[in-house]
N, C-alpha and C positions, 0 to 999 in steps of 0.2 A: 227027426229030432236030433239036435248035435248037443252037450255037455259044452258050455263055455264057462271059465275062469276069468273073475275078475276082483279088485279091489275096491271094498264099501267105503265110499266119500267121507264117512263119517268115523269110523274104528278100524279105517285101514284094512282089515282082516281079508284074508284071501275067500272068497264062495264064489259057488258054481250057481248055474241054472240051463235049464235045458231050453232051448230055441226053438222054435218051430219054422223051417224055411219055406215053407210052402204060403205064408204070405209074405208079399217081398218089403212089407215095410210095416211096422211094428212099434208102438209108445205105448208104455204101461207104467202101473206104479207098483212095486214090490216093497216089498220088507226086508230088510239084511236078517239073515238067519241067524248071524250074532250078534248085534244089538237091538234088531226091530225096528229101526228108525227107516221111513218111505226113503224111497230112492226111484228115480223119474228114469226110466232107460227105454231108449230108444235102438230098434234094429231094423237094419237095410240089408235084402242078400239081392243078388243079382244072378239070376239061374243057378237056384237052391243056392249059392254060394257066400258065406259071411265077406258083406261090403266093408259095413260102420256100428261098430257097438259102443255108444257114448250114456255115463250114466249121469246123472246131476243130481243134486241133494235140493228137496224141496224149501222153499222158503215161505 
């Protein structure tokens, strides 16, 4: 498990979340820890290693 930082689509605000590399491809739906609004993020690692961490605001 790695600690990533990023910025929520919707209130800017800086939050983490922890990753799990040991699957190498990853889409889920989370909640922003400060305003609660879903957030679509998707993760790619290639030999445990973070590839692409891209998030998108659900529509």
């Amino acid at each position: 498990m790695e600690e990533h930082f990023f910025q929520c689509p919707y209130c800017w605000e800086t939050i983490s979340m922890l990753l799990d590399s040991s699957q190498p491809e990853q889409e889920y739906i989370e909640d922003c820890e400060v305003c609660c609004n879903p957030i679509q993020i998707s993760v790619k690692f290639e030999a445990q290693e973070l590839e692409s961490f891209r998030v998108e605001i659900l529509e």
